[in-house]
N, C-alpha and C positions, 0 to 999 in steps of 0.2 A: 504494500500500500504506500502510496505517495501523499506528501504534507503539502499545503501551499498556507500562507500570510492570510490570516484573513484580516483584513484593510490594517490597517495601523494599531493594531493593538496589540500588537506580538503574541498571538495566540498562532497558532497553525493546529490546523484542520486537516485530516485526512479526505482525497478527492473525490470520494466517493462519502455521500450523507446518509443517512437510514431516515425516510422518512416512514410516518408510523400513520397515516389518517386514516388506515384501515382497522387499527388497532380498537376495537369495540364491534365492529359491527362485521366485516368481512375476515376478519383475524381475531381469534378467541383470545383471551387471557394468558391461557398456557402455550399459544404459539407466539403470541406479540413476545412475552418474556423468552423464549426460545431464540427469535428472533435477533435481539438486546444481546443475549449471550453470544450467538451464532456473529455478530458483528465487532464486537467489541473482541473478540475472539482472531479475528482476520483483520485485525489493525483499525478497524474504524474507528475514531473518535469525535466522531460530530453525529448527533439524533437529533430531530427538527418535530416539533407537535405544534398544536394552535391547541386552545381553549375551548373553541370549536368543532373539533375535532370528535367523533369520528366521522366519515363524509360517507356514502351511498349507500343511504342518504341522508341528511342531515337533518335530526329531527331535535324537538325540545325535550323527548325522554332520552337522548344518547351525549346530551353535551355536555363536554366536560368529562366523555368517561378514556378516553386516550390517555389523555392524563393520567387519571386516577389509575390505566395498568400501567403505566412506566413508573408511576409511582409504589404501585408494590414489589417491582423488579426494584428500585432504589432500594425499600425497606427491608429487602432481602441481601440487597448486597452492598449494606454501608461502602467497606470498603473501596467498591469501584466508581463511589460517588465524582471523585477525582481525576477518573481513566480517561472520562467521557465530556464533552462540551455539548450541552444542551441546551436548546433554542425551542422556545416558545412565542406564541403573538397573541395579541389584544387584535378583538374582533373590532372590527370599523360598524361604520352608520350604516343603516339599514337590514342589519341581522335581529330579527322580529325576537328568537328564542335566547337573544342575551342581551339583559337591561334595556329589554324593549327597543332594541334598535338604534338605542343612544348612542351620538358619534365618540368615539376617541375625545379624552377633553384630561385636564388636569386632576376633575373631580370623578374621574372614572379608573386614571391609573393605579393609583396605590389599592383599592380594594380588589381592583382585576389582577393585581399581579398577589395579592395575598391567598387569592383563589386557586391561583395556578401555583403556587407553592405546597397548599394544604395540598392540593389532588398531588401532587405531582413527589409528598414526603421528601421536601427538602430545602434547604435555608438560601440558595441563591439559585440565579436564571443566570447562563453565562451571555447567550444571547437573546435580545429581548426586542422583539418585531412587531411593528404596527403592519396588522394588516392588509388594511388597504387604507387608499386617503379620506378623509373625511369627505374630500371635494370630488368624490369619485375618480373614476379609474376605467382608462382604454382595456384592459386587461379585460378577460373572461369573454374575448367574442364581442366588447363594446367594441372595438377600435370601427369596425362600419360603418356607425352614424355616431359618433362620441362629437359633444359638442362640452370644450370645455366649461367649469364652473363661471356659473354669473359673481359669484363673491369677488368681490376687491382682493386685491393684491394685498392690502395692508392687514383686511382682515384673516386673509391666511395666513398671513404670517405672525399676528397676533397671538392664533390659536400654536400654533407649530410652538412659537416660544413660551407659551404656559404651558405646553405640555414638556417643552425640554426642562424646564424648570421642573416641573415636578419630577421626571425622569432622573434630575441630579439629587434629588432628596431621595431616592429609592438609590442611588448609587453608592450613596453616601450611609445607607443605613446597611449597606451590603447585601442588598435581596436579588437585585443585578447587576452586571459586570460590564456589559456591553450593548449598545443599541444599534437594530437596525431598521430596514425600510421593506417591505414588500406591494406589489404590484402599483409603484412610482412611476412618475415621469420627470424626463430631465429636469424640467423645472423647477417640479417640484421638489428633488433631490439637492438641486442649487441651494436651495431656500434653507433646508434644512443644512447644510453643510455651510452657508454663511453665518447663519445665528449662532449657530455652537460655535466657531471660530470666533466669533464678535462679544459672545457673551461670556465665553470659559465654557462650555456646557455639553454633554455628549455626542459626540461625533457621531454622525451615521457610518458604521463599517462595514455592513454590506446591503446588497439589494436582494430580493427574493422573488423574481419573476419569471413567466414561463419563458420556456425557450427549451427547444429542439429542432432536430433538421425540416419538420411541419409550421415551427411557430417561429420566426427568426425580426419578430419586432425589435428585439433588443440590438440590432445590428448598424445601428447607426448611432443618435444622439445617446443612449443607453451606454451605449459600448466607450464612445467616447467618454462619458461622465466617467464611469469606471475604470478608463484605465490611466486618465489624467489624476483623480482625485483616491484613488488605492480604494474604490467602493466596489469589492470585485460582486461577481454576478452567482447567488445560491440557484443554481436552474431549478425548477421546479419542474414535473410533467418531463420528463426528457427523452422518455418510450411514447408521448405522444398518448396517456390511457390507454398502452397497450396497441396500441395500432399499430408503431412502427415494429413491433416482434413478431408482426403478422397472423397473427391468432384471429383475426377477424376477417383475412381474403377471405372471397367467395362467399360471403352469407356467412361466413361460421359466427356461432355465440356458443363460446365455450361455457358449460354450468358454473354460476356463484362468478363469474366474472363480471368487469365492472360493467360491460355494457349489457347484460342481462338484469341490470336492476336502474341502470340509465342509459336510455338507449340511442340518445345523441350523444354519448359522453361529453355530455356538457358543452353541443353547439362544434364540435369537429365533425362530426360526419356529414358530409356534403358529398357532390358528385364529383367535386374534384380530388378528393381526398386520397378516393381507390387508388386511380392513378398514378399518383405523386407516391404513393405508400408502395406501391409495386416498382417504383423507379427505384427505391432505396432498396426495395427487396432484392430487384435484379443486379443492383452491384455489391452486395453483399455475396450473392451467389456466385458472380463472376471471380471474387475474391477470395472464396471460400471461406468467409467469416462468418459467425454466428450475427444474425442480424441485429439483437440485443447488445450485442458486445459493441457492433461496431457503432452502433448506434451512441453511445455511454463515451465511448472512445472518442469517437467527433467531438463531443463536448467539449469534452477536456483537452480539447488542441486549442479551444478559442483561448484568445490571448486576455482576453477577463476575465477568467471563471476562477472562482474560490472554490466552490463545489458543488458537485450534482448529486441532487434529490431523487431517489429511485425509491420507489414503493414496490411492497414485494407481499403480497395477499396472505401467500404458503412458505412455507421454511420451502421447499421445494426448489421455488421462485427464485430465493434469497440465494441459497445454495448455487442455482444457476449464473445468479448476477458474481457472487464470488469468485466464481471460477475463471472469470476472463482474463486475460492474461497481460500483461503490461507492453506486449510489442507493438510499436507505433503503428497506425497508417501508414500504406505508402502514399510517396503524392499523385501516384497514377489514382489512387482510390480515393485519395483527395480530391484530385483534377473531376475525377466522375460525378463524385457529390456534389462540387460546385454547378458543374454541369444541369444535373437532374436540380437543385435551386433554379434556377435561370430557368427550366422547361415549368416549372411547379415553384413558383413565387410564393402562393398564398391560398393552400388549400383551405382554409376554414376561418 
């Protein structure tokens, strides 16, 4: 396993993340903890949960319960409290099943992060991510019709600095270590990365947004932000919900998979999707790489990435994703990827 910087904090993160947002609902107890083991075990030192968590599909009897199993994987194994860098996020505005939808605000952090400590059995958060912006977000399939927020400029920045304020008094009482950003835009990252310099106050050190060889918005102003200002990029979604591993050609829906319990995984499946998803299959095959692997492996060439988020349903899964092996891309398989982008821009 390989380490990279995550932004300026002198933490390093191994390149590969566990993400857990199956952990309650599609992933039991006894395999989420299995899982935890089975990682930590193969050098991983970075787990990523949300508060919100667990997801397909998100209800108000399941939230909060991801937490609460990495939490008793914690309670069971004080001593590896230490091994691991663990990242959680404060749900943003308009999620109905947590504090009614209230946006992110000063008066919302410190009881939210007290929540996610209790479930989660333990005294600090290393990483600590606003989910999304209060003023909403191109992300999740908006970018089509996204028409930025009507709020003033000053009022967003008003709010951004009462909440970094209070983010330093949680800093300061040692309950978190680190803050970041997920599903941002440049500007929005600006904003937040000029206040904490102007004020003394927590630096945003990374970004948490989607990005795969199907989702590549972060490839311009994103990318730039990130590798000017050290906010390297947490990919999230990086199999694409599975698409890009191929388990969906041809009509398949495999049983207890994600897209047999949401069957637009969440607004990607469109008529261009097939296509573009076959273009990566075919040079995979011509490569003779596992299409997973190569998939994970792309990532980790872009010249931003801190690290990639892989969700793994079964220890099975996980086992598979382990397995890959650390030899580079060539750049002919390079050259082809770019390729197949250029034919398939913008499947979804």
């Amino acid at each position: 396993m390989q380490y990279r910087k995550m932004g300026r904090t002198g933490i390093k993160v191994s390149e590969l993340c566990l993400g857990t947002m199956t952990f309650g609902t599609q992933t039991s107890e006894i395999d989420g903890h299995r899982q935890m083991d089975m990682a930590l075990a193969h050098g991983i030192n970075f787990v990523d949960t949300a508060e919100m968590y667990p997801v397909n599909p998100v209800s108000k009897e399941t939230i909060g319960r991801t937490e609460e199993i990495i939490g008793t994987w914690n309670a069971k194994n004080r001593s590896k409290r230490g091994d691991y860098i663990l990242a959680t996020k404060h749900s943003g505005e308009g999620l109905q099943y947590v504090r009614d939808g209230a946006p992110i605000s000063s008066k919302t952090i410190s009881k939210t992060i007290e929540g996610s400590l209790r479930r989660l059995q333990t005294d600090y958060i290393d990483l600590y991510q606003f989910h999304w912006p209060n003023r909403g977000s191109y992300m999740f399939r908006k970018n089509w019709n996204y028409v930025p927020t009507q709020q003033t400029s000053a009022a967003v920045r008003d709010d951004m600095l009462e909440c970094l304020e209070a983010l330093q008094k949680e800093v300061n009482k040692g309950t978190i270590r680190h803050f970041g950003l997920s599903n941002e835009s440049a500007w929005g990252t600006s904003q937040w990365l000029h206040l904490s310099q102007t004020h003394a106050l927590p630096r945003v050190a990374t970004m948490q947004n989607e990005y795969s060889l199907l989702c590549r918005l972060y490839d311009t102003d994103m990318a730039e932000m990130s590798m000017l200002e050290d906010v390297g990029l947490i990919a999230f979604s990086p199999l694409a919900a599975g698409l890009l591993t191929g388990k969906y050609q041809n009509g398949a829906v495999p049983e207890g998979s994600r897209k047999s319990l949401v069957s637009d995984l969440g607004g990607r499946i469109t008529e261009r999707v097939w296509p573009a998803v076959e273009a990566y299959l075919a040079i995979a095959r011509k490569y003779q790489l596992d299409p997973t692997h190569m998939t994970l492996a792309w990532c980790l060439t872009r010249p931003f990435m801190c690290s990639v988020i892989f969700g793994a349903t079964t220890v099975a899964q996980l086992e598979h994703i382990l397995s890959m092996t650390q030899t580079p891309l060539t750049q002919d398989c390079l050259n082809d990827i770019a390729q197949a982008h250029k034919a398939h821009p913008m499947p979804y």
